[in-house]
C-alpha positions as CSV (number, residue, x, y, z in Angstrom):
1,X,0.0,0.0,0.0
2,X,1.5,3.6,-0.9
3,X,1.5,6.5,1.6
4,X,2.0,9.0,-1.0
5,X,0.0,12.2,-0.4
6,X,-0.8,12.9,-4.0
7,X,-1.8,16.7,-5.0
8,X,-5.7,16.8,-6.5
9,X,-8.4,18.5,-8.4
10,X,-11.6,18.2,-9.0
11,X,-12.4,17.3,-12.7
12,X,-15.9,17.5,-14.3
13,X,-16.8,16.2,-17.3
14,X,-19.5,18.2,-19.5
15,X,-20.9,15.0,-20.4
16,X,-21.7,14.8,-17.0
17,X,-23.3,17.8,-16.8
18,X,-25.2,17.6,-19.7
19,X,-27.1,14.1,-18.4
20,X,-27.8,16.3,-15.3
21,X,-29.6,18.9,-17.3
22,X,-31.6,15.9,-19.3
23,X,-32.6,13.6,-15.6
24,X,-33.6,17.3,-14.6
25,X,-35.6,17.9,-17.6
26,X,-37.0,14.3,-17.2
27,X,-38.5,14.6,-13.7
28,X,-41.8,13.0,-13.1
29,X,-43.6,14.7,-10.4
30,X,-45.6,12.9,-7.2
31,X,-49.1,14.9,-6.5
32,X,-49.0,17.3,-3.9
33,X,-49.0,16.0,0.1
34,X,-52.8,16.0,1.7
35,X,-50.8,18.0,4.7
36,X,-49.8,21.5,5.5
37,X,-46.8,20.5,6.6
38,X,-43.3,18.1,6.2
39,X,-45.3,15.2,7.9
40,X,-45.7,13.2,4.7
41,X,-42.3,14.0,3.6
42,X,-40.7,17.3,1.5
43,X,-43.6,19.3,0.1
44,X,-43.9,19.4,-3.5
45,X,-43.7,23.5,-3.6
46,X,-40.5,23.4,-2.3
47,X,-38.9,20.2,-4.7
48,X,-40.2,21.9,-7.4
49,X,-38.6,25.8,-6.4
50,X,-35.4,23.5,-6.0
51,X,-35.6,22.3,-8.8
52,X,-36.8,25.1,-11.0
53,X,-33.5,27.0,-9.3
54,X,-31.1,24.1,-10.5
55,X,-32.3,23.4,-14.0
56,X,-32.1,26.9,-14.7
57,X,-30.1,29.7,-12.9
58,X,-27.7,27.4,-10.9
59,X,-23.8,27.5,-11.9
60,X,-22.9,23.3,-12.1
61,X,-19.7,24.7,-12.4
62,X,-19.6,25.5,-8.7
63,X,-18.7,22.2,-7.5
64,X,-15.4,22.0,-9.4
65,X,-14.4,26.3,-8.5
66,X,-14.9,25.9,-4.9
67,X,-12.8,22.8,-4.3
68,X,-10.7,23.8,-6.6
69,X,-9.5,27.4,-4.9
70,X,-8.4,25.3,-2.0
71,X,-5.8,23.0,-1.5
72,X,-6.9,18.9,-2.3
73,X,-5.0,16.2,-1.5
74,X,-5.4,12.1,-1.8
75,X,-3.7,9.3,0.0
76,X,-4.5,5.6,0.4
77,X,-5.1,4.4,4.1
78,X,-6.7,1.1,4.5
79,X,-7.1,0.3,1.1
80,X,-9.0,3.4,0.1
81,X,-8.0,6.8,-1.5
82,X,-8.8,9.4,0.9
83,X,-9.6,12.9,-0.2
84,X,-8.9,15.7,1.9
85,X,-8.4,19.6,2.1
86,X,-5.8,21.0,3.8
87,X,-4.9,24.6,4.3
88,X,-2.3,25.7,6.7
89,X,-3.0,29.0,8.7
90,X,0.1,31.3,8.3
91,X,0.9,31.1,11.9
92,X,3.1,28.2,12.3
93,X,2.5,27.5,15.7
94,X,-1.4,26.9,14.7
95,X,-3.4,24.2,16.5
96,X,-3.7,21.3,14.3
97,X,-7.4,20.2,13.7
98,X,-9.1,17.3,11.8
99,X,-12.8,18.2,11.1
100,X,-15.1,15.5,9.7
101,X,-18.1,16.2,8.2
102,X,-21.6,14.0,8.4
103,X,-24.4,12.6,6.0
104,X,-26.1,14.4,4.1
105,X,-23.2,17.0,4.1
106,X,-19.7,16.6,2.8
107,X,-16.8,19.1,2.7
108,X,-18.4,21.7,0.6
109,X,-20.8,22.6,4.1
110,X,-17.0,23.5,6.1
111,X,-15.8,25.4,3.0
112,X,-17.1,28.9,4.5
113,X,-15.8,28.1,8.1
114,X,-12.2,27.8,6.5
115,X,-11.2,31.4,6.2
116,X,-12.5,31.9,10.2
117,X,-10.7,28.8,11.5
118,X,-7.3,29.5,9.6
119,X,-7.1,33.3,9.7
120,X,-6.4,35.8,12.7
121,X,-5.4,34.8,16.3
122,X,-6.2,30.9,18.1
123,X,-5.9,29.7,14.4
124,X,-6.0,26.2,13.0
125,X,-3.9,24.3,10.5
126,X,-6.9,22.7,8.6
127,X,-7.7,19.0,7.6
128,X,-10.9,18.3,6.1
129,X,-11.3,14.8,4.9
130,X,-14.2,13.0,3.0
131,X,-15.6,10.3,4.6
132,X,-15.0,6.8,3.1
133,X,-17.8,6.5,0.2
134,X,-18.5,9.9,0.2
135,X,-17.4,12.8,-2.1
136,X,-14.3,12.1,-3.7
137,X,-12.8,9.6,-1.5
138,X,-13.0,6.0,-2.9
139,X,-15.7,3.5,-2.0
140,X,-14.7,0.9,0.0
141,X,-15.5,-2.5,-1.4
142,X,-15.6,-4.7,2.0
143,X,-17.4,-4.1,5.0
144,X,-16.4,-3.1,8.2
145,X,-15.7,0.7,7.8
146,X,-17.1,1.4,10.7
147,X,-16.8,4.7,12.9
148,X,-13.8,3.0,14.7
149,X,-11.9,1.9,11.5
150,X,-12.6,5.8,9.9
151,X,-11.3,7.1,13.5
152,X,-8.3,5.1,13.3
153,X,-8.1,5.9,9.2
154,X,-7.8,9.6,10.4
155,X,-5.1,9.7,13.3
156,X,-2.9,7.7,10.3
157,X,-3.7,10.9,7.9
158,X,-2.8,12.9,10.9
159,X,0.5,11.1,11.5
160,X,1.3,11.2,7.7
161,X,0.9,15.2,7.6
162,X,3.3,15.0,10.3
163,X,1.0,16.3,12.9
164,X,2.5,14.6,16.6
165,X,0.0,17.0,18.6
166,X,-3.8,18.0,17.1
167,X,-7.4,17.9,17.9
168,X,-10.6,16.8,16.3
169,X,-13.9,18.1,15.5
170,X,-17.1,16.4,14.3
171,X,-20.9,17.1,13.8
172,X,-23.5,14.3,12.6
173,X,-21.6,11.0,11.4
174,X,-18.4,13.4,12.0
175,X,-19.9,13.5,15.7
176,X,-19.4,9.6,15.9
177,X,-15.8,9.1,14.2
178,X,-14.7,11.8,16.8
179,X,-16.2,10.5,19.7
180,X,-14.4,7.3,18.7
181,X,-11.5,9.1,18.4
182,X,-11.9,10.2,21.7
183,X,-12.3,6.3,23.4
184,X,-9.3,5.0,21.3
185,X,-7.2,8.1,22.2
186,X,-4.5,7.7,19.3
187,X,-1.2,8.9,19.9
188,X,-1.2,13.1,19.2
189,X,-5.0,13.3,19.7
190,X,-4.9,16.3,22.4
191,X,-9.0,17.0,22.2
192,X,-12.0,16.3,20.6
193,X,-15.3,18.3,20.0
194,X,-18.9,17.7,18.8
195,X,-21.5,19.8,18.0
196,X,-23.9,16.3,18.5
197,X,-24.2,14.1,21.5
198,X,-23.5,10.7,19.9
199,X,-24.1,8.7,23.3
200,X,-27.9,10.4,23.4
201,X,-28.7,8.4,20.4
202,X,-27.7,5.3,22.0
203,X,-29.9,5.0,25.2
204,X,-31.3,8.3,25.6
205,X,-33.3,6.6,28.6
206,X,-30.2,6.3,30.7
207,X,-29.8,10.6,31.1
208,X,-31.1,12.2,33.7
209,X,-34.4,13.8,32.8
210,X,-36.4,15.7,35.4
211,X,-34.7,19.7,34.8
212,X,-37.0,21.1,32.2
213,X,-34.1,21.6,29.6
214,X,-33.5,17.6,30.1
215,X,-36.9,16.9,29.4
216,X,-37.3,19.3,26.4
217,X,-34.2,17.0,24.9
218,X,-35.4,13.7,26.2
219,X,-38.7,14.6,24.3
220,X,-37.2,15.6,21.3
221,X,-35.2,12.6,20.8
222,X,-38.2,10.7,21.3
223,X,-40.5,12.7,18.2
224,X,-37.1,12.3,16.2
225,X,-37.2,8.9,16.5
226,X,-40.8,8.4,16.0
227,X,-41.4,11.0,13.1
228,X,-38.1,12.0,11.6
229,X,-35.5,9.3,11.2
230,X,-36.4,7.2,8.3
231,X,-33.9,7.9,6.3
232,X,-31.9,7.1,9.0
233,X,-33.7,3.5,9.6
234,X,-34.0,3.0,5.7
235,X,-30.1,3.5,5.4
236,X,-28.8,2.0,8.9
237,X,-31.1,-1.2,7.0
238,X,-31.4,-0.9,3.6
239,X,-28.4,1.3,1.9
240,X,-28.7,-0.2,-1.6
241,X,-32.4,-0.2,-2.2
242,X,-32.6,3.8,-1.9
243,X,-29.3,4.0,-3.2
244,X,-31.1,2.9,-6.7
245,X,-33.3,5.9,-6.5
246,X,-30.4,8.0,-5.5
247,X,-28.0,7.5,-8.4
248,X,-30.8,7.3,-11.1
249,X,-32.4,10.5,-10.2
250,X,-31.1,14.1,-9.2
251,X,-34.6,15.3,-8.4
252,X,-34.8,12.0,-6.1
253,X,-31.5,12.3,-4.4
254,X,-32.3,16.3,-3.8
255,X,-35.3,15.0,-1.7
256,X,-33.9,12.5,0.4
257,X,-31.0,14.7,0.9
258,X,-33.2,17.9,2.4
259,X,-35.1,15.7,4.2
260,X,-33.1,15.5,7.1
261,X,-34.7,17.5,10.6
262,X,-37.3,19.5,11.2
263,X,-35.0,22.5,11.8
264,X,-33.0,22.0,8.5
265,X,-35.5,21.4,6.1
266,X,-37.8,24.4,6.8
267,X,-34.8,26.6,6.8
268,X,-33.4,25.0,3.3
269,X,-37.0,25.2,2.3
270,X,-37.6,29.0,2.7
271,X,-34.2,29.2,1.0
272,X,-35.7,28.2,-2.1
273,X,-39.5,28.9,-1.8
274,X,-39.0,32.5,-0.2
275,X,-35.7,33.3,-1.0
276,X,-34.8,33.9,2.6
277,X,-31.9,31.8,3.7
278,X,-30.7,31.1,7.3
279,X,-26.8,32.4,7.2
280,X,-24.7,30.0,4.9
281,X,-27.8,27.9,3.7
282,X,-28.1,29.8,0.6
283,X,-29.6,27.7,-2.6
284,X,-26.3,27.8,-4.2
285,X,-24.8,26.4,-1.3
286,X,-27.4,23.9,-1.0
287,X,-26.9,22.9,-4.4
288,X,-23.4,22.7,-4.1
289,X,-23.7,20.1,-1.8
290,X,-26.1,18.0,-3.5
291,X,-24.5,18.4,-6.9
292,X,-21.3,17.0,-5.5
293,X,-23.3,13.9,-4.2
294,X,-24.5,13.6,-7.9
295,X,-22.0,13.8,-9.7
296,X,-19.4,11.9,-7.7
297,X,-22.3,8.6,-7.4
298,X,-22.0,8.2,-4.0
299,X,-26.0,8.3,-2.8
300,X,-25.6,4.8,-2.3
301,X,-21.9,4.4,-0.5
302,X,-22.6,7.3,1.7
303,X,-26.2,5.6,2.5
304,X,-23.6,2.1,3.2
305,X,-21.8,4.1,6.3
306,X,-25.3,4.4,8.2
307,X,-25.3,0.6,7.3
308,X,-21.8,0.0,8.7
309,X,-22.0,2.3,11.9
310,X,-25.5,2.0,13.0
311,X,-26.8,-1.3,11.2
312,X,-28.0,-4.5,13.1
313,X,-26.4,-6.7,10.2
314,X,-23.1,-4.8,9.9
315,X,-19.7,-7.0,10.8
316,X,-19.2,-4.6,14.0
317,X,-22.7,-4.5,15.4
318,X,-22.8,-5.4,18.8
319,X,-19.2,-5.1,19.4
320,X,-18.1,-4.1,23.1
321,X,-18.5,-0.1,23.7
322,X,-15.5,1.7,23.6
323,X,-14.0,3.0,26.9
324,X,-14.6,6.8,27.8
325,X,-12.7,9.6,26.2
326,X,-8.9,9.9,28.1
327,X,-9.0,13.2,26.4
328,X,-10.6,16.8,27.0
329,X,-13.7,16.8,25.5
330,X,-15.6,20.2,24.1
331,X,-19.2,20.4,23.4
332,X,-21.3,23.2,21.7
333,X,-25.1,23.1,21.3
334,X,-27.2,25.0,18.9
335,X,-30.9,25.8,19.7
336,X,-31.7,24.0,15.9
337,X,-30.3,21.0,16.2
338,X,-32.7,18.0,16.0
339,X,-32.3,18.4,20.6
340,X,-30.4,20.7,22.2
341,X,-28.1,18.7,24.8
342,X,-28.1,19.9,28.0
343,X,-25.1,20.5,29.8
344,X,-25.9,17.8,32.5
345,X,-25.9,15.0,29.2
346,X,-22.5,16.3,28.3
347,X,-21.2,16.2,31.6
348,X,-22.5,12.2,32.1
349,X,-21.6,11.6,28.4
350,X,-18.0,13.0,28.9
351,X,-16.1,12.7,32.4
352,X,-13.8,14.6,30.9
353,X,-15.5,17.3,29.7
354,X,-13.8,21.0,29.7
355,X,-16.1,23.1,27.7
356,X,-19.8,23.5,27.4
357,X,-20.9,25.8,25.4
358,X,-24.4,27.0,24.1
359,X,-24.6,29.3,20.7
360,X,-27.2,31.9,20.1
361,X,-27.9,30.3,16.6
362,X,-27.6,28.2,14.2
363,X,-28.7,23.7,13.9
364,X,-27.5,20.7,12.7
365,X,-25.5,22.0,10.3
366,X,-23.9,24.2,12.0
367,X,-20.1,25.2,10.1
368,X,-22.1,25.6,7.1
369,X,-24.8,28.0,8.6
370,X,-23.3,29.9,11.1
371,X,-19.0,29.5,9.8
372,X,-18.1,32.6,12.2
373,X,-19.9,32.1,15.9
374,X,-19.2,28.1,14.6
375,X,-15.4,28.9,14.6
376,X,-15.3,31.3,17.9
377,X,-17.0,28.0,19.4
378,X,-14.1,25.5,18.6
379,X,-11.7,28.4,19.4
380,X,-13.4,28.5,22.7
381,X,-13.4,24.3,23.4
382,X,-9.8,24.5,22.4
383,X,-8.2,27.3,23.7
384,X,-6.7,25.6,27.1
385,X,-5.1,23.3,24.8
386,X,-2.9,25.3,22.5
């Protein structure tokens, strides 16, 4: 296996933008939900301003500028390639930091967030890798990439920069390869921090839950699994059946893709129906996002990593838990995200929690809406470690 850490750039053939302009073009339409609301799924007025906006004023040419004005990088680890950005901050004595995004994001949503986490004082050297599957790292073609195995993938891409001393940063799927990062404490891993309480998934039951705040999250948790997480059960379960849907048809993938939390969607949503965005969530950005997914083909290996970190069939499942962070652990919560964590979860969830902190705005997504009060938040987490 080679360790080179070969230079890239993003290529896109036309071809393969004119056969997105034809599937556009050959959408077939679902009749309009019998609700007022996202309960039956995304609402047909705001698929159709999406898609009106991307068969006709959005620039496909996006994709390919915007990963291209930053420095790309591959190397094999594992037996896949690995794509990753990586800009240095001009300060040499920068804090190292590994930032891994989640589904249905890639690194387009951290682009923004670049500029504040490399540039002026507490700066960051930058590493933003794409998740096995996803972007334009390769698929991996045998199971068991689970969030351990990408963990352990990214403190070798750590070592390979030559980083002996960094920190790590996750939100969504991020959330749960740096949490595992965290419990396997690799050597040079000086903190983590999440912007999602992975361990709240898992037994949500087990937190305490009689403050109001605690309840408000317990509850929420509860409607999100009840109302709002089948694309997380249909991909934890059944990766290739939507992944059919996903590479066949952009207007498909768009859907599934917006259809994420409550918080997201209605924001995304009046982004294209309104023309109102929420901070970064513009319809170009939006867009960017989803046209990568397209025209890279990964729907369906991006939908595999719910299958391999969260799946009751997957090689891993019902492995031993790992043992708690040995590391200083950060948290920020945003009111939008699908619950806002409570400082008491964070504090049972992490023993060695150092930083709690709670941002004025901003959800699930949180780098790609809100880049600036985003970056003062890791600054914050990560300050005491410099």
């Amino acid at each position: 296996m080679s360790t080179d850490i070969r230079p890239f750039t993003v290529q896109i053939p036309k071809d393969a933008l004119d056969d997105l302009q034809r599937r556009l073009a050959a959408t077939r339409w679902p009749s309009r939900e019998i609700v007022d609301d996202r309960k039956q799924g995304v609402q047909l007025a705001t698929m159709q301003a999406l898609h009106r906006y991307w068969a006709a004023e959005y620039d496909s040419g996006r994709v390919e500028s915007r990963l291209n004005a930053l420095p790309q990088f591959v190397t094999e680890i594992d037996g896949v390639d690995i794509h990753f950005v990586h800009v240095r901050s001009e300060d040499e004595n920068a804090l190292p930091l590994i930032m891994t995004h989640g589904w249905p994001g890639s690194v387009i949503e951290m682009i923004d967030s670049v500029g504040p986490l490399t540039q002026g004082n507490e700066s960051f050297h930058l590493v933003l890798p794409s998740l096995p599957g996803y972007g334009f790292s390769g698929e991996p073609t045998e199971t068991g990439w689970d969030l351990a195995r990408t963990a352990k993938a990214w403190a070798e891409l750590m070592r390979r920069l030559g980083y002996d001393r960094y920190v790590a940063q996750g939100g969504d799927v991020g959330a749960g390869v740096t949490d595992a990062m965290g419990r396997l404490g690799p050597d040079g891993l000086a903190g983590i921090h999440t912007n999602l309480l992975v361990p709240a998934l898992n037994d949500p039951s087990v937190l305490p839950n009689t403050a109001d705040d605690e309840k408000a999250a317990l509850a929420a948790i509860k409607l999100f699994q009840t109302t709002g997480n089948g694309y997380f059960v249909e991909m934890a379960s059944r990766p290739q059946t939507i992944g059919y849907a996903l590479l066949d048809s952009p207007a498909a993938l768009a859907a599934w893709m917006i259809d994420h939390d409550t918080d997201a969607y209605y924001k995304i949503a009046r982004a294209f129906v309104d023309g109102q965005p929420s901070g970064g969530l513009t319809r170009d950005h939006v867009l960017d996002n989803i046209t990568a997914y397209w025209l890279t083909g990964t729907g369906t290996s991006a939908a595999r990593s719910y299958w391999e970190a969260y799946g009751a069939d997957a090689p891993t499942a019902g492995s031993a838990p790992l043992p708690d962070p040995r590391v200083p652990v950060g948290f920020s919560a945003f009111p939008g995200e699908i619950w806002k964590t409570p400082r008491s979860w964070a504090e049972q969830a992490y023993p060695t929690l150092t930083y709690y902190g709670a941002a004025e705005r901003g959800g699930h997504f949180a780098a790609w809406e809100e880049p600036e009060l985003f970056a003062a938040e890791l600054r914050n987490a990560f300050r005491a470690l410099r």
